[in-house]
PLY file of the C-alpha trace (Angstrom):
ply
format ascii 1.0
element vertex 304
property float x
property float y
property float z
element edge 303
property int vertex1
property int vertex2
end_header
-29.11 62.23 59.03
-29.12 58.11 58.51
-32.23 57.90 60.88
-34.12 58.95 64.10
-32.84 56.64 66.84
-29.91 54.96 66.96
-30.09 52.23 69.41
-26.50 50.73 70.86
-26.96 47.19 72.37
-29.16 44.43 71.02
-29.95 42.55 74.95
-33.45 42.65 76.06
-33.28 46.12 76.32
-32.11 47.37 73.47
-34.58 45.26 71.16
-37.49 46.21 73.22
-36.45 49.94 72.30
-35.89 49.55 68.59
-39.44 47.41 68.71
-41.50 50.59 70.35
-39.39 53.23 68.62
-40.47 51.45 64.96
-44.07 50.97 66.39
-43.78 54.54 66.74
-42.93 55.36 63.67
-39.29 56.34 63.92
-36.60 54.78 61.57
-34.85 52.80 63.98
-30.87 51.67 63.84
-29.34 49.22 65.90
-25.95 48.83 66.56
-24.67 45.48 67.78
-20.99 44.73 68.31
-21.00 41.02 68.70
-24.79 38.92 68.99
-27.97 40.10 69.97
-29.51 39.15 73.36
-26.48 39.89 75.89
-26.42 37.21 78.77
-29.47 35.84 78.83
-28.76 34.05 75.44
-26.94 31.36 78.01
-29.84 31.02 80.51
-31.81 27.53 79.38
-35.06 28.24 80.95
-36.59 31.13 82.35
-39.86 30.72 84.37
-40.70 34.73 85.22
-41.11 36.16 81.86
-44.68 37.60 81.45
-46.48 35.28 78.97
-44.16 32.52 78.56
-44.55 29.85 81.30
-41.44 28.45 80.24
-38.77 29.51 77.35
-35.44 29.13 76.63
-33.15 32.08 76.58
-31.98 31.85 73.02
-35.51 31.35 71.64
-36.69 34.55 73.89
-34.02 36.57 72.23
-35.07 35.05 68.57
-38.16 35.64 68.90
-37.62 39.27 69.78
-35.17 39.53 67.27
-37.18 38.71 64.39
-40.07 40.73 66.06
-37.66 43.86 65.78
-36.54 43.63 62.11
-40.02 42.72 60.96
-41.38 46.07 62.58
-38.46 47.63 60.57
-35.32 48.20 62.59
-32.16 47.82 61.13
-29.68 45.87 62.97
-25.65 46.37 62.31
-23.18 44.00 63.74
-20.48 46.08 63.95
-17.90 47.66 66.67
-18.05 51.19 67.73
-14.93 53.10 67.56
-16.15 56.76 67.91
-18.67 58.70 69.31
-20.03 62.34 69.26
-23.28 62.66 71.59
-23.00 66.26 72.67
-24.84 67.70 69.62
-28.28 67.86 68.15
-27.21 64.89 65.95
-25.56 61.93 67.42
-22.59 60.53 65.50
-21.53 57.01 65.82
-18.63 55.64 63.62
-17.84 51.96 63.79
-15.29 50.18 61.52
-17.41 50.09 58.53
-19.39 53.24 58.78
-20.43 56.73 60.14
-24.10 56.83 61.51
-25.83 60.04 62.84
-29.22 60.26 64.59
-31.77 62.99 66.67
-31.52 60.66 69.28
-29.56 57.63 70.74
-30.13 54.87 73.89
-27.52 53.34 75.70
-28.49 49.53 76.20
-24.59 48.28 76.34
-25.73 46.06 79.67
-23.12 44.81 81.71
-20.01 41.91 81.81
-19.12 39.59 84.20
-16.84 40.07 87.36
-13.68 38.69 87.22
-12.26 36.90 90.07
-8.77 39.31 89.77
-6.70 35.97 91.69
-3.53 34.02 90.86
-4.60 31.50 87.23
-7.75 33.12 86.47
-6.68 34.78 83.48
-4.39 31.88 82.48
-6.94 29.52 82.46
-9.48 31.05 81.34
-10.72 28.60 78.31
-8.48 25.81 79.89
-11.10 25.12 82.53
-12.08 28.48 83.59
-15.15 29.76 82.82
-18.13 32.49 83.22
-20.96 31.10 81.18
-22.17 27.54 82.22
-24.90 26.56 79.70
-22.27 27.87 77.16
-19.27 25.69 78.26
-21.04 23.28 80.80
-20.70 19.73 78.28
-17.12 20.31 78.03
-17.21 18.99 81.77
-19.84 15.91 81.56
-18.99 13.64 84.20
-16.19 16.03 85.81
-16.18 17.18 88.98
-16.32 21.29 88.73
-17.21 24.34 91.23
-19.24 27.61 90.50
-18.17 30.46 92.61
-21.05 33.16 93.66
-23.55 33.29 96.07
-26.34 34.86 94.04
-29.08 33.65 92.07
-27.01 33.28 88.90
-24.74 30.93 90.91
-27.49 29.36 91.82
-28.71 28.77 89.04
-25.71 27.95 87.16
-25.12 24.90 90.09
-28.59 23.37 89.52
-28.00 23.01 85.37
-24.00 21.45 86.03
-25.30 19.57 88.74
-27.65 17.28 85.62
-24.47 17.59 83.42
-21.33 16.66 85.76
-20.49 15.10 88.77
-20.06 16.80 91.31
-20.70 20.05 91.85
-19.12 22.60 94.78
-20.75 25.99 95.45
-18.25 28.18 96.73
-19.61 31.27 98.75
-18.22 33.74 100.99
-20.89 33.72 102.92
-22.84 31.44 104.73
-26.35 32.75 103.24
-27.20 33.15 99.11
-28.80 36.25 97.48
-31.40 34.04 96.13
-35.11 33.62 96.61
-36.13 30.56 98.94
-37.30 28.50 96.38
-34.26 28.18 94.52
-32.44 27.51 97.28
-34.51 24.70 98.28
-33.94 23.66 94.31
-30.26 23.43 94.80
-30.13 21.84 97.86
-32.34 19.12 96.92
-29.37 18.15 94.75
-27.55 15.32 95.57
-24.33 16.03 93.87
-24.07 19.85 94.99
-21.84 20.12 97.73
-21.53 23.58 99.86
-18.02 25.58 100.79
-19.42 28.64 102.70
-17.52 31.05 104.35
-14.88 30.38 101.72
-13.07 32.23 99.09
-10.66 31.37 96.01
-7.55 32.09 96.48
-5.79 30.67 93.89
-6.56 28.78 90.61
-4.11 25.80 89.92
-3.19 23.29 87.34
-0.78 22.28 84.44
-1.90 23.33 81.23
-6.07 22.64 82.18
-7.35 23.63 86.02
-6.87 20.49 88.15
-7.59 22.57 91.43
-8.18 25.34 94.04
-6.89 26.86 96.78
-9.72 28.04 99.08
-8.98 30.04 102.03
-11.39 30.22 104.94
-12.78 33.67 105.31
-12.94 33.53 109.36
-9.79 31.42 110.50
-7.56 32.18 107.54
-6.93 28.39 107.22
-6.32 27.61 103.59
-6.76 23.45 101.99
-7.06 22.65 97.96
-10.14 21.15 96.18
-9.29 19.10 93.33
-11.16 19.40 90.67
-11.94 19.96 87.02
-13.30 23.01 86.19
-15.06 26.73 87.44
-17.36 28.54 86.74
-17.09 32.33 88.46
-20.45 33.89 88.65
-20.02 36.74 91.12
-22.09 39.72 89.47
-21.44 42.20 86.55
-19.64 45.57 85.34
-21.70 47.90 83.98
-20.75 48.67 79.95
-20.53 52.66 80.41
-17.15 53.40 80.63
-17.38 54.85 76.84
-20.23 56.98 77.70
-18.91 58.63 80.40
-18.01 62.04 78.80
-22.07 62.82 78.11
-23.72 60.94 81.23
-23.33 60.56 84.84
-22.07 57.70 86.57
-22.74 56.18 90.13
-20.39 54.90 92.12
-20.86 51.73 90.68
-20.29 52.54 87.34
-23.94 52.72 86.56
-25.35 55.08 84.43
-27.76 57.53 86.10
-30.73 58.79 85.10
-34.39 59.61 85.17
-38.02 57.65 85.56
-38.49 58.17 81.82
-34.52 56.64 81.16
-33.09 60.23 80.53
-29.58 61.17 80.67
-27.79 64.24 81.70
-27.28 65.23 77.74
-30.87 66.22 75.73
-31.50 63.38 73.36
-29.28 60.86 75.14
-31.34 58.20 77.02
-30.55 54.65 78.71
-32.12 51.01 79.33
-31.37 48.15 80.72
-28.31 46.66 83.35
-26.26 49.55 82.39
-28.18 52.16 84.41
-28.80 52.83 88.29
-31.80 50.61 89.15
-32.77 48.65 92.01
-33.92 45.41 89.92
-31.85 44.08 87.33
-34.51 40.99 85.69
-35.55 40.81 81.91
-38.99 42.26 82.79
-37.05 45.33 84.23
-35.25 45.67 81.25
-37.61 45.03 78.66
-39.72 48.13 80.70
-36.68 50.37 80.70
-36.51 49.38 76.48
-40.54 50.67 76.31
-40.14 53.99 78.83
-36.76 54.77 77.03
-38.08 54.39 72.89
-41.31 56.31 74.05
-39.21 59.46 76.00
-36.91 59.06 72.89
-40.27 59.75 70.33
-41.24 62.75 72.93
-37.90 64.42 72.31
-37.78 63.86 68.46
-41.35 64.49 68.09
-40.19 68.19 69.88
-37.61 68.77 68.10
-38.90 68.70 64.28
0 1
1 2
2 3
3 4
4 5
5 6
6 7
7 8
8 9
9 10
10 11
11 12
12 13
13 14
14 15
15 16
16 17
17 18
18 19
19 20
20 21
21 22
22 23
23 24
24 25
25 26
26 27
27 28
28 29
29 30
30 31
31 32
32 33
33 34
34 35
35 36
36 37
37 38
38 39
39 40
40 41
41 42
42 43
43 44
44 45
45 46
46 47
47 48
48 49
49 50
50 51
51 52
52 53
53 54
54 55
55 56
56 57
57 58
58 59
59 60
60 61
61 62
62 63
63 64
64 65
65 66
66 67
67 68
68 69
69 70
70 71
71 72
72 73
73 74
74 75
75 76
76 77
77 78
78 79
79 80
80 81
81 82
82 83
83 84
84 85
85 86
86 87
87 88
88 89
89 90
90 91
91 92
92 93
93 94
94 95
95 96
96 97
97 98
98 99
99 100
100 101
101 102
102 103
103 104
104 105
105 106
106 107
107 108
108 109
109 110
110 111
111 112
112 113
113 114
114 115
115 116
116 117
117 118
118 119
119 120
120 121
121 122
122 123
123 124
124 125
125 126
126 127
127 128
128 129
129 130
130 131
131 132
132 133
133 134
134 135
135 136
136 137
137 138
138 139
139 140
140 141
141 142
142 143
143 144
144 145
145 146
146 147
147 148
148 149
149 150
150 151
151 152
152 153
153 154
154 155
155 156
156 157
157 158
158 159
159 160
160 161
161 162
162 163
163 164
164 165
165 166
166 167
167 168
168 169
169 170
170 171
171 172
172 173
173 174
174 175
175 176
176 177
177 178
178 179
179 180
180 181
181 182
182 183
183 184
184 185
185 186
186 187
187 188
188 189
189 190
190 191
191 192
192 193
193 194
194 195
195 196
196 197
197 198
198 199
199 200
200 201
201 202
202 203
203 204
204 205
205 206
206 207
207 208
208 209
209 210
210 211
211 212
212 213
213 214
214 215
215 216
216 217
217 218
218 219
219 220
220 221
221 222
222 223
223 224
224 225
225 226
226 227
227 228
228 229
229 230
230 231
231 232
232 233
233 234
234 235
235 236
236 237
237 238
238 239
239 240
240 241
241 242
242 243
243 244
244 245
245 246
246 247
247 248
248 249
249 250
250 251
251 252
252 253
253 254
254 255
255 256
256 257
257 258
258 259
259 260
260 261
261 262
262 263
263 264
264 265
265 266
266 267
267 268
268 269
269 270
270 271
271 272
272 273
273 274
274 275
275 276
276 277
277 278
278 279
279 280
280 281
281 282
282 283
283 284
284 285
285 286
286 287
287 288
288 289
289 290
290 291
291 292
292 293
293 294
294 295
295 296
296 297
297 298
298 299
299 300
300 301
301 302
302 303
């Protein structure tokens, strides 16, 4: 046995479980496959976090980050490529090593929605785009468009809109998922223009995006916005599609389980954006991380 927990995805979630499992007193692994913090790394300043009246999502995740491997959790960058969670001991074996554990957490999170249209994949790096603060200078002074109606397009519009040009917000709808304020926030900018009731039909260009088709979602009636770049920000796929042999799925994709994050299979819980919730925010996560490390002590404290 190579510890007590093992702990797979390093978001908000996932460090917030290695940080109470190691408080607890279990020896805590955690199993990364590419940089810890998931998508909030990209968000440049968050405003509801308990105790922080403003911070910066890569010095949130940092911060936790160093907070988990002082408390003694053992972080691994490495890719999964089996898995065995049926048994009393969990197996994990990535492309350096074989892991086993009492117990394990699913805190994988979730990626974003593509748009599935005509250039979107061809593009994608040539002007296309799913992570504004992460790509957003490329297009300083540019005219671009964000495509979403919720509060991550939102927000995405409002940090472009002090970086490039212009900036379109392209919904399908003519009202956001958002709260009122930051609706009010985008609005107040000058250089965000509105295309509701509109969809993207097709991404265009010649080797970079030079423009889109948009179709009109109640008369059909299609015209071409020239611009620059996108940025698609329509919602997220749960990361449980290599779980789903030992848990139970929505029909969403999300994982389901309990109050107290447990899964279908004894020793096998879940935290974060990857499970059936109603609220997906870092303070929801972060909770799921605490409820799912201390149901995870329970069950190994039970078992030896």
């Amino acid at each position: 046995m190579d510890c007590d927990l093992i702990v797979v995805g390093g978001g908000i979630a996932g460090l917030t479980a290695c940080i109470y499992a190691s408080c607890s007193g279990l020896n805590v692994l955690c199993i990364e496959n590419q940089a810890c913090g998931g998508q909030i790394i990209n968000t440049p300043k968050i405003i509801n976090y308990p105790g922080f009246l403003e911070i910066d999502g890569m010095n949130l995740v940092e911060n936790l980050q160093k907070q988990t491997t002082r408390l003694g959790t053992n972080i691994q960058f490495q890719q999964i490529s089996y898995m065995d969670l049926a048994g009393n001991t969990k197996v994990f074996k990535t492309n350096h090593a074989e892991y086993g554990a009492k117990a394990a957490i699913i805190a994988t999170g979730a990626g974003k929605k593509k748009l599935e249209i005509c250039g979107e994949k061809a593009f994608q790096g040539r002007g296309v785009s799913y992570c504004a603060t992460c790509d957003g200078r490329f297009f300083e002074g540019k005219v671009v468009a964000v495509v979403g109606g919720g509060r991550t397009a939102i927000s995405d519009a409002v940090y472009l809109s002090n970086i490039c040009k212009q900036v379109y917000v392209i919904h399908r709808r003519r009202e956001f998922r958002a709260s009122k304020a930051e609706i009010e926030n985008m609005t107040k900018k000058k250089n965000i223009s509105l295309k509701l009731n509109k969809i993207v039909s097709e991404i265009k260009g010649n080797g970079l995006v030079e423009s889109l088709e948009l179709k009109d979602v109640e008369t059909n009636e299609k015209h071409k916005l020239k611009l620059d770049g996108v940025f698609i920000a329509i919602g997220s796929t749960p990361n449980s599609e290599n779980f789903k042999k030992w848990v139970d799925l929505d029909s969403h994709g999300y994982i389901v389980a309990d109050e107290s994050c447990k899964t279908k299979t004894d020793g096998l819980f879940v935290a974060g954006d990857v499970r059936t919730k109603k609220a997906r925010q870092l303070v929801t996560a972060a909770s799921d991380g605490a409820v799912s490390a201390l149901a995870a002590v329970e069950y190994i404290q039970n078992i030896d």
